[in-house]
N, C-alpha and C positions, 0 to 999 in steps of 0.2 A: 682493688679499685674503689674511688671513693662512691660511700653510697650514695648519695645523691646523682652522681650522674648516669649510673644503671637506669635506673627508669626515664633517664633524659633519652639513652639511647634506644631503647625498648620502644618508647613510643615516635623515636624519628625511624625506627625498622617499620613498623605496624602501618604509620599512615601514609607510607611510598606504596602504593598499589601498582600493582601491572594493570589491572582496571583501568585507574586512571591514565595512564603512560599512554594507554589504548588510545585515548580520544584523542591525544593529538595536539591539547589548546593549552596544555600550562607549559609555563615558559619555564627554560632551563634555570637553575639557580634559584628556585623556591629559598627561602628562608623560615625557619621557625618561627610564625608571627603572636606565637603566646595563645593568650584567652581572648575568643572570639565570644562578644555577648549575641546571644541567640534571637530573635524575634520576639516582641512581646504579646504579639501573636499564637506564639506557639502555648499547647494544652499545659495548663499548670494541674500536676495529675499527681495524684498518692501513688501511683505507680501499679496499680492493681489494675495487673493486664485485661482481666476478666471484666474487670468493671469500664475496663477505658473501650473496649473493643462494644461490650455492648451502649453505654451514653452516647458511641457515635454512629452504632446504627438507629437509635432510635431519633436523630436525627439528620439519617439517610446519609448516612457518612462512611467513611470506615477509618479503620485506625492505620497512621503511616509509625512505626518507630524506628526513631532517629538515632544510631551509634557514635556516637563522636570522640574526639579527646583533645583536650586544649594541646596545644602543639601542632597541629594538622593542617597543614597550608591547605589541601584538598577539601577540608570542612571548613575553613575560611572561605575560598572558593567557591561552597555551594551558598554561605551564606550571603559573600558579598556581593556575587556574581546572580545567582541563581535567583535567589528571594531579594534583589535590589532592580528586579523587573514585575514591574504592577500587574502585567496577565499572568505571571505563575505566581503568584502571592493569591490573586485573587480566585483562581482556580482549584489552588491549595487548599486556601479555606473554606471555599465552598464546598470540596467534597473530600476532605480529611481532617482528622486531629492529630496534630503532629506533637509527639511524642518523646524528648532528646534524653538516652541515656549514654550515660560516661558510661564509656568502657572500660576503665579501672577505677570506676566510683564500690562506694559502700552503702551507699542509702538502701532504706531497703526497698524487695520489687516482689511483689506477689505472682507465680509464674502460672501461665495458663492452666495449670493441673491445682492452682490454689494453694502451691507451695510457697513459704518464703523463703525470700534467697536475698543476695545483694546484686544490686547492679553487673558488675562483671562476672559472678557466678552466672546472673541471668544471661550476658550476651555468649561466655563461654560456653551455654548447654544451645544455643544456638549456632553455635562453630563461627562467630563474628570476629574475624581476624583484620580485620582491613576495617579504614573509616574515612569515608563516611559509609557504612553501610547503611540502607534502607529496606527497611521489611515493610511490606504490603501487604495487610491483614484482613482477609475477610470476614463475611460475620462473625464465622464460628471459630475463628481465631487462627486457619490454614493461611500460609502465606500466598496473597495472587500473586507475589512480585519481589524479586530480591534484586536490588541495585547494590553490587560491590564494587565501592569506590566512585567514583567522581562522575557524574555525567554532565557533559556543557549542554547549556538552556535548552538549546532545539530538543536534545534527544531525552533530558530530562520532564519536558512537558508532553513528550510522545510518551512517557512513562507513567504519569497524572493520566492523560487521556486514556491510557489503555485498563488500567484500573480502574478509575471512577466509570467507565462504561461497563466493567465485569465482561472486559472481554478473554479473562483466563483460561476459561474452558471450552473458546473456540480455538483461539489459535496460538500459538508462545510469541512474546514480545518481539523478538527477533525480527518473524515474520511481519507481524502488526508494523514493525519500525520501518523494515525495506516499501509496505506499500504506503507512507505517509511521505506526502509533498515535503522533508523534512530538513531545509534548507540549512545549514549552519550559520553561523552569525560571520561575517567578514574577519572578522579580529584587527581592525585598525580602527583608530582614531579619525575621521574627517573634515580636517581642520582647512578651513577655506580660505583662500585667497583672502586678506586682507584681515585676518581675522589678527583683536590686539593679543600678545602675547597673556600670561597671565600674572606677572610681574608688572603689569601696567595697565592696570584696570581701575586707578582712582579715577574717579569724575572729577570736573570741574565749571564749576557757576556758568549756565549756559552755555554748555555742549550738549552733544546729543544722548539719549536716554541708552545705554546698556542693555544687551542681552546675551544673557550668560547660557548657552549650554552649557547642563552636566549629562557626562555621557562617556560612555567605556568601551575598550575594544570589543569585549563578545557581548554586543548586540543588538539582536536582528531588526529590534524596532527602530534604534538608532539611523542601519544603515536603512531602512526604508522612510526616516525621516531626510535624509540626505537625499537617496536614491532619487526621491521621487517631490514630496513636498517642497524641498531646500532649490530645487529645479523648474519649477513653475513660475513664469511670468509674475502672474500676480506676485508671488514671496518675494521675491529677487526685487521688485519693486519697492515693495514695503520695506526691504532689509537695508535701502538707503539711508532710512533715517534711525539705523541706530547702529553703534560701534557693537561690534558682536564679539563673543569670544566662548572659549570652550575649553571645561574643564574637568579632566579627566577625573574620576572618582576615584580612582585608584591612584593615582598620583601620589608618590612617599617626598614630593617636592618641597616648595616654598612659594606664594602666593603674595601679591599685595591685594585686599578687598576692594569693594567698591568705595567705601569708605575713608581708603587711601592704610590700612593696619597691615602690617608685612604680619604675613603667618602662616603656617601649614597648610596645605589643602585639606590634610586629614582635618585638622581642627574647623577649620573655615565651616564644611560640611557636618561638620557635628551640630556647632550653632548654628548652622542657618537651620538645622530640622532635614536635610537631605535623604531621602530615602532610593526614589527609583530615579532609573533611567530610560531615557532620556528623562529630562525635567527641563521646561525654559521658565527663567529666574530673568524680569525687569525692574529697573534700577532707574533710578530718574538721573537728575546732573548732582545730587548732594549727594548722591552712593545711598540713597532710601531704596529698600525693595517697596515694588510700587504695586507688583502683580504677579502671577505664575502660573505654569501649568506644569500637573504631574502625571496627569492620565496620559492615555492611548490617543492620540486628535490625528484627525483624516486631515488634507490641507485645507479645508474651508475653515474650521477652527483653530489652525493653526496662523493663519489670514488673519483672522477675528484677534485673535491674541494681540498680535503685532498690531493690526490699527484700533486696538482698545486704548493701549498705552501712548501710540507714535501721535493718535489724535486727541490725546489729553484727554478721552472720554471718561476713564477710569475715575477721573475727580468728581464728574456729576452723575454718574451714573455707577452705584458700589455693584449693582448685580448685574455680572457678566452675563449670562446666560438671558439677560433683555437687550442685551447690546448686540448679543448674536442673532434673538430673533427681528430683531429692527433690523439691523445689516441686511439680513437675506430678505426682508419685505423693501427696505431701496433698492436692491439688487433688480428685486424681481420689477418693481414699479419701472425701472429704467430698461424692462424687455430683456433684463442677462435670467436666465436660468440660474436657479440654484439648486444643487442637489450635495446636501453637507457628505454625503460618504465619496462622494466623488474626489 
């Protein structure tokens, strides 16, 4: 057999997990998507476990290490799926340094006993057969938490949370998971009534301003932007005055910009700087981005958004966050209540 394709096969054996099969949310017909770049976010580390385990307690941290291998639709998955949502990013970094070793790498890795070794000797003396696996390390280098294989967003932020609280030595994750409110994400798209295709998103010299959802099937922020925000009065008001459309991040399509340039969705989202989902992306009538939002917003800020750009404020007024708190001082001067988490 030619050698080059043994280790092609080797690692399409390795990252089909029964783990991940578990969950239920990746679609049939995965494809080997090559090299996935990792977050820039993630610990750039000498690899000296001893040493990475203790610089992240001493900043009340612990150490998460990442096994992966290019090929791995399932480590695509955690990355594009998982850390392409802004509360497990930011929950990540607040109480871990994330750690990514190839599983058939050579660099070298200093192992908890201050031994040297290389990367896959290191994941081999750890039995790390499956990827993505995740080890969960606490101070003194014991694992709280072994994830093999794939978990989708809900169950892997139930896994952040059970860790960073040091809840191992009450109860096993399992447990911990059955009593968390731990809703899964829908898995579809919510593409509205009237909404323009994405093949038809050039503007043109006064028409209406554009607003672009990006947003994916597994997630739950998404569908509680729809659920609930996208269904209020007020929004549904405001959403009058702009052509709206929605684009999936995942998308292996083809796209015309606001611009009016046919191109990839992939590519589209690289240059515009794309990271989380949801994100709302305004566009004026020349296909200029105009404004956006990439956080977490309750519907009052979500409100705020839409008539920052629909009322052209955005031109004399560059800092948002004064046009929010004016908004909610005429709000209240006209006798409406305002309460921004409502």
């Amino acid at each position: 057999m030619n050698k080059h394709i043994i280790p092609l096969l080797v690692a399409l054996l390795f990252s089909h997990t029964p783990f991940a099969a578990q969950e239920g949310s990746l679609e049939a017909g995965l494809v080997n998507p090559g090299y996935v770049e990792h977050p820039a976010w993630f610990k750039h580390s000498f690899l000296d476990i001893r040493e990475d385990i203790a610089e992240a307690a001493e900043n009340d941290k612990r150490l998460l290490l990442y096994f992966y291998q290019d090929g791995c639709p399932y480590c695509e998955r955690l990355i594009r799926h998982n850390f392409a949502q802004r509360d497990i990013v930011e929950k990540t970094q607040a109480h871990f340094d994330v750690v990514a070793i190839n599983l058939w790498g050579d660099t070298e890795v200093t192992d908890l006993d201050g031994n040297a070794t290389t990367e896959k000797e290191f994941a081999k003396s750890l039995r790390v057969q499956f990827t993505p696996t995740m080890l969960f390390l606490d101070e003194a280098g014991a694992v709280a938490l072994r994830v093999n294989g794939y978990y989708a967003p809900h169950k892997f932020d139930a896994a952040l949370d059970y860790v960073a609280q040091k809840k191992e030595n009450e109860l096993r994750f399992r447990e911990y998971f059955a009593q968390r409110d731990t809703r899964p994400a829908s898995g579809k798209l919510h593409v509205g009534e009237g909404y323009l295709p994405v093949d038809g998103l050039a503007r043109k010299p006064g028409g209406r301003p554009l607003l672009v959802l990006l947003e994916q099937k597994v997630c739950a922020v998404c569908d509680e932007l729809h659920g609930e925000t996208m269904r209020r009065v007020e929004t549904v008001k405001l959403l009058r005055h702009f052509d709206v459309a929605l684009v999936d991040i995942e998308s292996k399509g083809m796209m015309q910009s606001p611009e009016g340039r046919e191109l990839k969705v992939s590519d589209w989202i690289k240059k515009m700087g794309l990271q989380y989902t949801p994100s709302l992306l305004f566009f004026d009538d020349s296909g200029k981005e105009v404004f956006r939002t990439e956080a977490y917003l309750r519907p009052f800020h979500v409100q705020s958004a839409m008539e920052y750009v629909s009322s052209g404020a955005y031109k004399e007024q560059p800092e948002f966050q004064r046009f929010v708190q004016d908004r909610a001082d005429h709000l209240r001067e006209q006798g409406i209540e305002v309460d921004i988490w409502e």
